[in-house]
C-alpha positions in Angstrom: 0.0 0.0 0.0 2.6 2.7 1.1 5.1 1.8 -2.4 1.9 2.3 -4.1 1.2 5.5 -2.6 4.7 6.8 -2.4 5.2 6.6 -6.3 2.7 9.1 -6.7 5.5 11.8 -6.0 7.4 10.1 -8.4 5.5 11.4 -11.4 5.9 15.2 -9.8 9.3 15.8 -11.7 8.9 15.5 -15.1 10.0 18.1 -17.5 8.3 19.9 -20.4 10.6 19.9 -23.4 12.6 22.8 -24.0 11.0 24.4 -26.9 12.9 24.5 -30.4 14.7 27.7 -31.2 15.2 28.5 -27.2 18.3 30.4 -26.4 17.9 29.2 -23.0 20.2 26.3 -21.0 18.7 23.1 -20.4 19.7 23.8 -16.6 17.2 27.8 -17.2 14.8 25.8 -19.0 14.3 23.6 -16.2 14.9 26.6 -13.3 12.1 28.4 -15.2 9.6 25.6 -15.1 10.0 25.2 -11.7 8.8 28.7 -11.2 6.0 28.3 -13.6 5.0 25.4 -12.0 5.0 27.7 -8.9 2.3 29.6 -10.3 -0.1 26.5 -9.0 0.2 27.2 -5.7 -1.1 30.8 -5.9 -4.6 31.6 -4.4 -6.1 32.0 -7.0 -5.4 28.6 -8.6 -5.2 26.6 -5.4 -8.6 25.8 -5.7 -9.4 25.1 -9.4 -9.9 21.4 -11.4 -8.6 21.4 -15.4 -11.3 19.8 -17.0 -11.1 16.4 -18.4 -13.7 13.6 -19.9 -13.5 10.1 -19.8 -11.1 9.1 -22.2 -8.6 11.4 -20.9 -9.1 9.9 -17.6 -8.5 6.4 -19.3 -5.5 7.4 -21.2 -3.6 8.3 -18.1 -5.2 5.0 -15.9 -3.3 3.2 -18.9 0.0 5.2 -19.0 -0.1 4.3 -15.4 -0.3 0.7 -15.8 2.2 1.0 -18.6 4.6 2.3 -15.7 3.9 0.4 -12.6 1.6 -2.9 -13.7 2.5 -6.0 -14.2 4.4 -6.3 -17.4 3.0 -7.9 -20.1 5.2 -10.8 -20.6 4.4 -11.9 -16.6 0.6 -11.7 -16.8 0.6 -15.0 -18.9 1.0 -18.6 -17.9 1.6 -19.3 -14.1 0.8 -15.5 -13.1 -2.0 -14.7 -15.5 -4.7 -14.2 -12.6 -2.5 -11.4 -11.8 -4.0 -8.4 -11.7 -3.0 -4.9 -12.9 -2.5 -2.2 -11.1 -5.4 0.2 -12.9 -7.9 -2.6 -14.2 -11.0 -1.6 -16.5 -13.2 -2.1 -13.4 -11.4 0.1 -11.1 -11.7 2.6 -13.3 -14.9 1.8 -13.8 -15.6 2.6 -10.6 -14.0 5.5 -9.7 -14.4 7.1 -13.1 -17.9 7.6 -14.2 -18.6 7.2 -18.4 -21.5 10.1 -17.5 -20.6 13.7 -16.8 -21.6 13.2 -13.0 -23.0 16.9 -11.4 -20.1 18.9 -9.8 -19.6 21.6 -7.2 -17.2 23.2 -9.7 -17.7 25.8 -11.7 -16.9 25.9 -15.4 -17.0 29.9 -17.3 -20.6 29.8 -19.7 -20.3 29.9 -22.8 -22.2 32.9 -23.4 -19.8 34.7 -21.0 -18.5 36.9 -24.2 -21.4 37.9 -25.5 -22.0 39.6 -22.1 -18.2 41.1 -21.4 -18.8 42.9 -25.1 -22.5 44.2 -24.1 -20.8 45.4 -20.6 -18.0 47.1 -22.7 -20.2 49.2 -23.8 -20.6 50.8 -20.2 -17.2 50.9 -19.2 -14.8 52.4 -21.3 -10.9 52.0 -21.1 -8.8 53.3 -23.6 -5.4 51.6 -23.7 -2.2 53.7 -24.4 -0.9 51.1 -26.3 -4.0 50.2 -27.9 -3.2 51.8 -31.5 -0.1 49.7 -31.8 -2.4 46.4 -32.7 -6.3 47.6 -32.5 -7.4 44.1 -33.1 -5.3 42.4 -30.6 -5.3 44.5 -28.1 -8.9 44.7 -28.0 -8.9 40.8 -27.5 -6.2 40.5 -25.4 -8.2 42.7 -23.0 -11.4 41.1 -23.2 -10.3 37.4 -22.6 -8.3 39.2 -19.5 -11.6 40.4 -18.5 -13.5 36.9 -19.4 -10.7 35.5 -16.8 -10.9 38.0 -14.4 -14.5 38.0 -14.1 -15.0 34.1 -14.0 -12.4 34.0 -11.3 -13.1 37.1 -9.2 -17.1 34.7 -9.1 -18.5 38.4 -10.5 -20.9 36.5 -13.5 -23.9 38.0 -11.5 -22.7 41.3 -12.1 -22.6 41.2 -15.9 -26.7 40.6 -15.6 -27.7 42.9 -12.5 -24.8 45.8 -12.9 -27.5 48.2 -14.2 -29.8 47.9 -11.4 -27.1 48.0 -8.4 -24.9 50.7 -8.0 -22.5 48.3 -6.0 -22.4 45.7 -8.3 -21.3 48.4 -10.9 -18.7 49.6 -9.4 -17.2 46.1 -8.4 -17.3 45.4 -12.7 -15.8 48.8 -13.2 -12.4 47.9 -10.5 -12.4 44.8 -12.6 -12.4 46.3 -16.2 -9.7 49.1 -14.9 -7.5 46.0 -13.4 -7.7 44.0 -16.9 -6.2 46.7 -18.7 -3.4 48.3 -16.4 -2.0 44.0 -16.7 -2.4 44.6 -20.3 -0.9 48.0 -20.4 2.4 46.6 -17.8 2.7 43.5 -20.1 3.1 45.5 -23.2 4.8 47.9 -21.4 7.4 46.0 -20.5 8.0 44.0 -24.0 8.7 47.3 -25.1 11.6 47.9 -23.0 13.5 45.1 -24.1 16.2 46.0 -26.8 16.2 43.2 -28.8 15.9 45.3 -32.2 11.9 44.1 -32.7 9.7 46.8 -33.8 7.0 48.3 -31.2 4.6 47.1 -32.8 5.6 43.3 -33.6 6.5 43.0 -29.7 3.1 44.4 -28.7 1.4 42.4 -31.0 2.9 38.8 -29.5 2.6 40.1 -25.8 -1.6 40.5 -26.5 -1.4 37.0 -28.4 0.1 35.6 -25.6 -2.1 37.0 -23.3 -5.1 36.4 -25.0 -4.2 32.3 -25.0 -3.1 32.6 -21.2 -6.7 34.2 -20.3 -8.4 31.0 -22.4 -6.2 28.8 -20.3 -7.0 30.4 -17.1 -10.7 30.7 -18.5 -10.9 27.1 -19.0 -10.4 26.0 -15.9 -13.3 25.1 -13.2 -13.3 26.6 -10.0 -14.6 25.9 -6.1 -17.6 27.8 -5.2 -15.6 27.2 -1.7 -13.3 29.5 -2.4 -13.5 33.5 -1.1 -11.2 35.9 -2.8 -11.0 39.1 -3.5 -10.7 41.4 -7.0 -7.4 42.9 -6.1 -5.9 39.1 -4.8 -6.6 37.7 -7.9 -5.6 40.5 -10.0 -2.4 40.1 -7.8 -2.1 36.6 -8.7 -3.0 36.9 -12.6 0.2 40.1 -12.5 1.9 37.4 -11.4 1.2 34.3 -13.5 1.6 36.7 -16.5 4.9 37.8 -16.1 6.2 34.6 -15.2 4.6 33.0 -18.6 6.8 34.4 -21.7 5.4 31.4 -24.6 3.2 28.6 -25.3 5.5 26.2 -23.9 5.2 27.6 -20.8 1.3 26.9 -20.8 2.2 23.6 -21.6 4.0 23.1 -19.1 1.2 24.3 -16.3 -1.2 21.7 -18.4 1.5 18.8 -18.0 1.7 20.0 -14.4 -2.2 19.3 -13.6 -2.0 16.4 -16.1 0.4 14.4 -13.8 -2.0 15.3 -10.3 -4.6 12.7 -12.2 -1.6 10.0 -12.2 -1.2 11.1 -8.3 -4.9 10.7 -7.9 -5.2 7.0 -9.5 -2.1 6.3 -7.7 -3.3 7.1 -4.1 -7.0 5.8 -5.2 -5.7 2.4 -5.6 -4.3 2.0 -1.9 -7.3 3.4 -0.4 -9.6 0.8 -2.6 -7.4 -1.8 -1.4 -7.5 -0.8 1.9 -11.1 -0.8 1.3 -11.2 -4.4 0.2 -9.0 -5.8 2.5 -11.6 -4.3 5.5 -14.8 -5.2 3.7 -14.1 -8.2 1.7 -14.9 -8.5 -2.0 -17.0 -10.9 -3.8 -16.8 -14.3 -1.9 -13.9 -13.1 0.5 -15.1 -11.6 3.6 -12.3 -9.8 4.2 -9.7 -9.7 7.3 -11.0 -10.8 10.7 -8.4 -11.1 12.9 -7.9 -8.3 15.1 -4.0 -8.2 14.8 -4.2 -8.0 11.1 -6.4 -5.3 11.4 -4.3 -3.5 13.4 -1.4 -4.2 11.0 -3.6 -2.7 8.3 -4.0 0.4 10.3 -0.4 1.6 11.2 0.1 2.7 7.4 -3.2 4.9 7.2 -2.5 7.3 8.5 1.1 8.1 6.8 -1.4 7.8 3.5 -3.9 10.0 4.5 -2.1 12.9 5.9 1.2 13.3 3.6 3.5 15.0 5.3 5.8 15.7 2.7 7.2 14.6 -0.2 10.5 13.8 -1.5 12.0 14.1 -4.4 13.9 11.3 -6.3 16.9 12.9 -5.8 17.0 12.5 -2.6 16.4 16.7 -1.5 15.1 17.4 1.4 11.4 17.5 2.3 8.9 20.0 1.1 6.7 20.7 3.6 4.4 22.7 0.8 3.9 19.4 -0.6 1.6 17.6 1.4 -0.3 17.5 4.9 -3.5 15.9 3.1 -4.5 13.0 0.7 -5.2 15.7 -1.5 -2.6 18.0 -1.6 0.0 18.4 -4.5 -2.7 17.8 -6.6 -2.9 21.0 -8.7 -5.8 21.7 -11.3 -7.1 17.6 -10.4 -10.2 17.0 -12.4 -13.3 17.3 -10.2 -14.6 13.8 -11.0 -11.1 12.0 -9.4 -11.2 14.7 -6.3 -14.9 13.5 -5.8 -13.8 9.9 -6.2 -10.6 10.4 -3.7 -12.9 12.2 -1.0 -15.5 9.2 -1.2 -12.8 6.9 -1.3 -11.5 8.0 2.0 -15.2 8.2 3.8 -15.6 4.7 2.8 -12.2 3.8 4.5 -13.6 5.5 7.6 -17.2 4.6 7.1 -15.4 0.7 7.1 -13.0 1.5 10.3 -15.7 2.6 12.3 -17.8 -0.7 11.5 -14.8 -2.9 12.8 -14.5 -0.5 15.8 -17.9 -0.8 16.7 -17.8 -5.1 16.0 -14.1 -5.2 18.3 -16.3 -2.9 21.2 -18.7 -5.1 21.0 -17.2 -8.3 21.2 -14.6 -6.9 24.0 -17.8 -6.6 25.9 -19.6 -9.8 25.4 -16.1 -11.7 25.9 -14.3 -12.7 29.4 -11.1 -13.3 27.5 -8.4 -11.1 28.3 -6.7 -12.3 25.2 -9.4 -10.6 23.4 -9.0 -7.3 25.8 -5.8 -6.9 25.1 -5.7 -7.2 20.9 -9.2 -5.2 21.0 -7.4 -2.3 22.9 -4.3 -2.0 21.2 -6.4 -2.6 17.8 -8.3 0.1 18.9 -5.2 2.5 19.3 -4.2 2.0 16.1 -7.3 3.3 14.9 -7.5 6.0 16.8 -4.3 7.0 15.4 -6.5 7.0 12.0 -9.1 9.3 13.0 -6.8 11.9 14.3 -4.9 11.7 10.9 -8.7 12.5 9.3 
């Protein structure tokens, strides 16, 4: 159970190519992606889930088995009752074919049509508008798409004309999406690299435009509470750290591998599962020792300390403290499916608690006293982890 769950930091370090025609050092390259990746643990993304379907979800259950299973070769003859480490029906299982309803919040689609009919109210003129009109213009409103999706104002675009407040909220929100557009050109210009103005504001407003689709693509907790000028703070932030595509890519490959970690601490807690309840015609374990052998690795799985790297560095203490931490941008569906997971684990703990109490009871043994009590221990131990 604990190899299982320990190999689920081993995915965490693996690098984005270096795009082609990069002046940078593989050694920058790989510097620079750990500050990009970085950019996961702001507010303002801690709480979001990339979206993903079913077959995505597959895909990655069978990289994963690729990596870790059984090979091949070994599931035939004497060992072909082996099983796999990801099988169909554990997927199955945990991943529903069905879009299944979720807390998360995704950006409507008509989100656009209402930013443009806003526009109309609230007027910001660029400096460096004229330099790339068309642009410009869309850099700006897919900053403002972003920024309204994440600051939770998509009331506001409706109801702005009938409440003063709600007004003047949109208006600090259209005012913020430009100045990051205004710094961000602002600051391409600057550079002496012998572009022409106009060719250097032009790539910072693509750029922008494709990080605000990124950042608009994501779902978000309704959990969450933050506020316009934190997540502006936070976008300021994720935008000047981002200079290409590649470094969006790498921010996707980032919350790509949290759904290996996912599957890879979901099978441990399903066996953990099994082992307690029994499966099929297997009742499951009995004996009070075993139980209690069982136990004494729960809790290291459940609350994660830390996690460290296979290069033997020492521990990160930003890297765990929960069964789902350092699991940036995870889908909603595997979140949901970890969370249940774990309430089944407990759910199943607290029916052999309540069977050992009640058997300690009804028995004179003091055999039984003593394996019940210490049993019991070890479970406690669980709870507090929880």
């Amino acid at each position: 159970t604990i190899i299982v769950e320990d190999a689920a930091g081993d995915q965490a370090s693996l690098q984005t190519e270096k795009p082609v025609g990069s002046t940078e050092t593989i050694s920058e390259w790989n510097s620079r992606q750990a500050e990009i990746r970085r950019c996961l643990s702001y507010p303002v993304l801690s709480m979001v889930a990339g979206r993903t379907n079913h077959e995505d979800l597959q895909a990655r259950a069978k990289s994963l088995n690729q990596t870790y299973g059984l090979p091949e070769h070994l599931r035939n003859g004497h060992l072909s009752n082996t099983p796999s480490l990801l099988t169909d029906d554990f997927v199955r299982e945990y991943v529903p074919q069905q879009e299944v309803e979720s807390d998360f919040a995704s950006c409507p689609l008509d989100i656009q049509d209402k930013i443009m009919k806003a526009d109309e109210t609230f007027v910001f003129s660029g400096s460096f508008a004229s330099l790339c009109q068309v642009e410009y213009q869309d850099a700006r409103r897919s900053l403002l798409v972003a920024l309204v999706f994440h600051c939770g104002l998509l009331r506001h675009l409706e109801r702005f004309s009938e409440e003063p407040k709600l007004k003047g909220e949109l208006e600090s929100v259209w005012r913020l999406s430009s100045k990051l557009l205004e710094d961000g050109v602002r600051r391409a210009l600057a550079q002496q690299d012998g572009v022409n103005n106009r060719d250097k504001a032009r790539s910072v407003c693509i750029l922008y435009r494709r990080i605000a689709s990124f950042l608009k693509d994501l779902e978000i907790s309704p959990e969450r509470d933050v506020e316009i000028e934190a997540v502006a703070g936070d976008f300021a932030k994720i935008l000047s750290v981002i200079s290409c595509e590649a470094d969006i890519d790498c921010l996707r490959s980032e919350m790509s591998q949290s759904s290996k970690r996912a599957f890879l601490r979901l099978v441990p807690i399903h066996e953990i599962f099994t082992l307690l309840t029994g499966s099929g015609d297997d009742p499951g374990i009995k004996s009070l020792v075993a139980i209690e052998s069982l136990s004494v690795g729960i809790p290291r799985l459940l609350g994660r300390a830390y996690s460290v790297s296979r290069k033997n560095e020492l521990p990160t203490s930003d890297l765990g403290g929960h069964y789902l931490s350092n699991l940036p941008g995870l889908s909603s569906t595997l979140r949901s499916s970890l969370v249940t997971g774990v309430h089944k684990v407990f759910k199943a703990l607290s029916s052999v608690a309540e069977n050992a109490i009640t058997k300690r009871c009804e028995s004179a043994e003091a055999e039984v006293t003593v394996w019940t009590d210490s049993m019991m221990l070890s479970l406690l131990a669980c709870f507090c982890t929880a």
